[in-house]
N, C-alpha and C positions, 0 to 999 in steps of 0.2 A: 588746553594744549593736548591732552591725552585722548581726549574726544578727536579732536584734529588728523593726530598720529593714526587714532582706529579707522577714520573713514577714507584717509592717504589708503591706508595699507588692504582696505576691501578694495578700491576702485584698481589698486595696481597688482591686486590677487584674480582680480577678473579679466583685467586688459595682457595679464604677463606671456598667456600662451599666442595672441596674436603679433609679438615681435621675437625674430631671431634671423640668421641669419640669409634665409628665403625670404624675402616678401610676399603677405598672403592679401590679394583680394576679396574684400567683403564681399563680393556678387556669390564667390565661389563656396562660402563657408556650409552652404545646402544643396550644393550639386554634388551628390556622390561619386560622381563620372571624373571630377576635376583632380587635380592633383594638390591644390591648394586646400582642399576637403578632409583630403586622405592625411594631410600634416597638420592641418589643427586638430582635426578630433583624434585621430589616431599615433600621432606621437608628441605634440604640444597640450593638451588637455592630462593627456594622464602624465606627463611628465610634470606638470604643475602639483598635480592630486599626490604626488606620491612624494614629492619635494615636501609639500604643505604636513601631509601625515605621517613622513619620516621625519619632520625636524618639529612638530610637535610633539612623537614618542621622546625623540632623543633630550629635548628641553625637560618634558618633568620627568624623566628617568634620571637627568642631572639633578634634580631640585630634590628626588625623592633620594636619591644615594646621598647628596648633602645634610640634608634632614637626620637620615639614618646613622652616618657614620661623624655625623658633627664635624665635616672640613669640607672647606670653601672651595678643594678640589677637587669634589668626589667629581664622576663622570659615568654615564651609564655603563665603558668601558672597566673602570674599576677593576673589575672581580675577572676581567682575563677574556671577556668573553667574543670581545670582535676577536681577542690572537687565536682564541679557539675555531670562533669562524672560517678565520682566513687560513688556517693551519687547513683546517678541511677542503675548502675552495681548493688551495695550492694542490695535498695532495690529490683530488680528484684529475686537476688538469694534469699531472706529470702521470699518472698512473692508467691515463687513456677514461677517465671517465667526463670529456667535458660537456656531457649534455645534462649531466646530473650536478652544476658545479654550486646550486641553491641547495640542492640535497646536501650533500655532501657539507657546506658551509652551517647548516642547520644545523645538522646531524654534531660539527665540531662543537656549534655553542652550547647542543643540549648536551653532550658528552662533559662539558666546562661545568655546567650546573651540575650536573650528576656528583664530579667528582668533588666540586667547594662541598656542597652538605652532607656529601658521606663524609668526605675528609673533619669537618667541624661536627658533625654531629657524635664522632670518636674521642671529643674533646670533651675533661671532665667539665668545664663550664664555660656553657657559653657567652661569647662576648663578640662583638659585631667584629671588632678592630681583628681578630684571630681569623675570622670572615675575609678581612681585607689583607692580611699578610697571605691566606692561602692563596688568593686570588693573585696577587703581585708574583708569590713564586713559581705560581702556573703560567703569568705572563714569562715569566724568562724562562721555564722550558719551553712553550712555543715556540721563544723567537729563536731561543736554540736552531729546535727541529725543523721550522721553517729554513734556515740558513742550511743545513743541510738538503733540503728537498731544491732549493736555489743552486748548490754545488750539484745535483745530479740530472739538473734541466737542463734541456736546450735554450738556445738564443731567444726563440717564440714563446716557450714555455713560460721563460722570466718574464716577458714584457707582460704578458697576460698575465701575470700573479699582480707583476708589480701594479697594472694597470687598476686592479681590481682592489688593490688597497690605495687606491686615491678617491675611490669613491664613484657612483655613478647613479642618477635617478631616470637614466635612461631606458625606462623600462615600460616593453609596451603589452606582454603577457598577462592578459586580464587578470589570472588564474595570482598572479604577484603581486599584484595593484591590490585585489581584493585580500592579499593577506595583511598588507602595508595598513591598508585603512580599517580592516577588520583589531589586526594587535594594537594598533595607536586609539582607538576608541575603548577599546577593551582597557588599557590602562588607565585612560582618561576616567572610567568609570570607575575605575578601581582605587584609581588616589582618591575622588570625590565620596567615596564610602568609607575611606580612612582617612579625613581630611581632619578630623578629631583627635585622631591617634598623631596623625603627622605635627602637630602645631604641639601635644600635650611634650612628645617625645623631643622636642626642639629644647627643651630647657633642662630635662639631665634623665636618666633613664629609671633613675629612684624617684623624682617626680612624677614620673609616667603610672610606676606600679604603684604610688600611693592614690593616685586618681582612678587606681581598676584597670590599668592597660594592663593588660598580656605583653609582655618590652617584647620576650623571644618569639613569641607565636605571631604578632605583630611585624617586627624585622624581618621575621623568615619567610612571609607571605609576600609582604611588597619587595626583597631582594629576589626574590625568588620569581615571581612577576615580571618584572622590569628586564632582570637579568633574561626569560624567556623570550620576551616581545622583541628586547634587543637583536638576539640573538634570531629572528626574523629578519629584523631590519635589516643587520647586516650581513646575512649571506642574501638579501638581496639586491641592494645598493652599493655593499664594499664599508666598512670605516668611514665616517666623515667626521672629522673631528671639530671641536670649539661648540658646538651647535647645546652641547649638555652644559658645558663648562661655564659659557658666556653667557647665552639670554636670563638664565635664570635670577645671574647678578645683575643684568642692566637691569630688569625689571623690578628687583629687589629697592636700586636705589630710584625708581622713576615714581614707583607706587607706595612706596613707605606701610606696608602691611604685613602682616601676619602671613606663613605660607599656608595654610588653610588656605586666605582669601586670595591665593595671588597663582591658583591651576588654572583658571581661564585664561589671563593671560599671560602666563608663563608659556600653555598650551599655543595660544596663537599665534605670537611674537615668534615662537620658532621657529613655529611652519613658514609665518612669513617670511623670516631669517634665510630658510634654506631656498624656498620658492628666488628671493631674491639673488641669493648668490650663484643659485641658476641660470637665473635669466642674466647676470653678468657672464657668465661662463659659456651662454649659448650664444651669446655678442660681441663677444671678443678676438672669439677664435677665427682665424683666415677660412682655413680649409674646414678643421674639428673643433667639436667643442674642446675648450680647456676642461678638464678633471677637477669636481665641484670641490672635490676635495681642499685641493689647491687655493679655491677660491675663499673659504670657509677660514683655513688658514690663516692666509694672506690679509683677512677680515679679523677674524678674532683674536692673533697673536697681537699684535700691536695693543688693539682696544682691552687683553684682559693686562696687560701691562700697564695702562693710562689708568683702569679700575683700581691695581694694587697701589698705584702711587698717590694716588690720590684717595685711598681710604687707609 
C-alpha cells in the first residue's frame, strides 16, 4: 500500500503544474512565443517546486521541534517565529518599505532567534521547555504589536498584511525559489547528520548524555537551524499552518518507525501535502486563487482532531 501511495504522489507531483485554472495545450509547453509556455514554466512549475520544498522544510521542522521539546504539538512556529516574520512583513508595508517586504519578514524571524538565545542563554540552566516559554511570550507581544500596526493602517494596508498571513507559494522571483530549496535541503541534511542524536533524545535527555550526546549543544544547533530556514520560509510564503503539525503524525502512524528512519518521508509526504493543497486552491477559485493557507487549514484541522480521537 505504501509503495502504491509513493508512486500516486510522484505521478501527481509531475502532472500537478499542467492543471489550474487556464487550460494549457501540450503543443504549446516548447513554444516560447506562446502564452500557455510562459504559465507552465514560469508560474506553475516553480509554484509546485516551492509548494514541494516549503512543506518539506515545514514537516521535519515539525518532527524535529517534536523530538526536541517532547510534545505532539510542537510546530516549526513554536518559538514565535512566523509572528516575528510577519510583525516585519506588516511593519515594512505600513512604513512605506513594500518592495523589501521578504527583507523585512527575514530580518523579524532573525531578530526572534536573536532574542530566544540571548534571552535563554541568561538563564542559569538550561532547559528546552524555558526555550519554549520565551518563545510563546514573544508570540503575544508580536501579536500585541501587530494589532497595533493594524490600528495605524489604511484599508489596503490590512488586506495586504492580512493577505500575507494566509499564506502564498505564489512565487515566481528566482532569487526566492532558490532560497526555498536551498534552506529546505539544507535542513533535510542537517536532520540526517543528527538523525542519531534525534532518535537517542526521543526517550529522556538523561539518556541522551549517558550515550555521549551533547542534550544543550545538540537542541541548540537543530532549534537554531529550523527556527532560521523557517524564518526563510515564511517571509516568503507568509504562515502556512498544519503542514508541521500534521504529516509528521500521519506518517508516524502509516510507518510505525523510529524518527531517525521516518525524515524521507516525513520530508516528502509534506511537500506533497502542500503541492496538493495548492493545486486545490489553484482549482477552486472563480476569479483567484483561494489562500493555501486556508486550504492547509480546512485539511488539517478536522484530520489532526480524527488523529487525537482516535489515539
Amino acid at each position: 500500500m505504501r509503495y502504491i501511495v509513493f508512486v500516486l504522489s510522484i505521478i501527481f507531483l509531475f502532472l500537478a503544474p499542467f492543471y489550474g485554472q487556464i487550460e494549457i495545450e501540450y503543443r504549446n509547453l516548447f513554444d516560447s512565443t506562446s502564452m500557455g509556455y510562459k504559465l507552465f514554466w514560469e508560474l506553475r512549475v516553480p509554484r509546485v517546486t516551492v509548494a514541494f520544498f516549503a512543506g518539506g522544510l515545514l514537516g521535519l521542522g515539525g518532527m524535529i521541534f517534536q523530538s526536541l521539546f517532547k510534545n505532539p504539538m510542537g510546530t516549526p512556529y513554536t518559538l514565535g517565529v512566523a509572528s516575528g516574520s510577519t510583525l516585519g512583513v506588516a511593519s515594512a508595508i505600513i512604513f512605506g518599505f513594500s518592495s523589501f517586504v521578504t527583507l523585512f519578514g527575514f530580518l523579524g524571524a532573525l531578530g526572534t532567534v536573536i532574542l530566544l538565545f540571548g534571552i535563554t542563554a541568561r538563564l542559569k540552566s538550561y532547559e528546552s521547555n524555558s526555550l519554549l516559554l520565551v518563545g510563546i511570550a514573544l508570540s503575544f507581544f508580536y501579536s500585541a504589536t501587530l494589532m497595533i500596526l493594524f490600528y495605524l493602517s489604511n484599508e489596503s494596508q490590512s488586506f495586504e498584511i492580512v493577505r500575507f498571513t494566509m499564506g502564498s507559494v505564489d512565487v515566481v522571483n528566482i532569487d526566492e525559489i532558490l532560497l526555498i530549496v536551498v534552506s529546505s535541503l539544507t535542513l533535510f541534511m542537517i536532520t540526517l547528520w543528527y538523525r542519531y542524536e534525534l532518535r537517542v533524545l526521543l526517550t529522556s535527555n538523561e539518556n541522551a548524555f549517558l550515550k555521549g550526546v551533547n542534550v544543550k549543544r545538540v537542541n541548540t544547533i537543530l532549534l537554531f537551524i529550523v527556527s532560521i530556514v523557517t524564518g526563510v520560509s515564511v517571509s516568503i510564503t507568509g504562515p502556512i499552518g498544519f503542514v508541521g503539525l500534521v504529516i509528521p503524525h500521519i506518517i508516524k502512524i502509516f510507518y510505525k518507525k523510529s524518527t531517525d528512519r521516518l525524515i524521507y518521508p516525513i520530508f516528502f509526504y509534506s511537500g506533497i501535502f502542500l503541492v496538493l493543497s495548492d493545486f486545490i486552491a489553484r482549482n477552486l477559485g472563480n476569479n483567484s486563487d483561494i489562500p493555501i493557507g486556508i486550504i492547509t487549514s480546512f485539511i488539517g484541522g478536522p484530520f489532526f482532531i480524527y488523529l487525537i480521537i482516535k489515539r
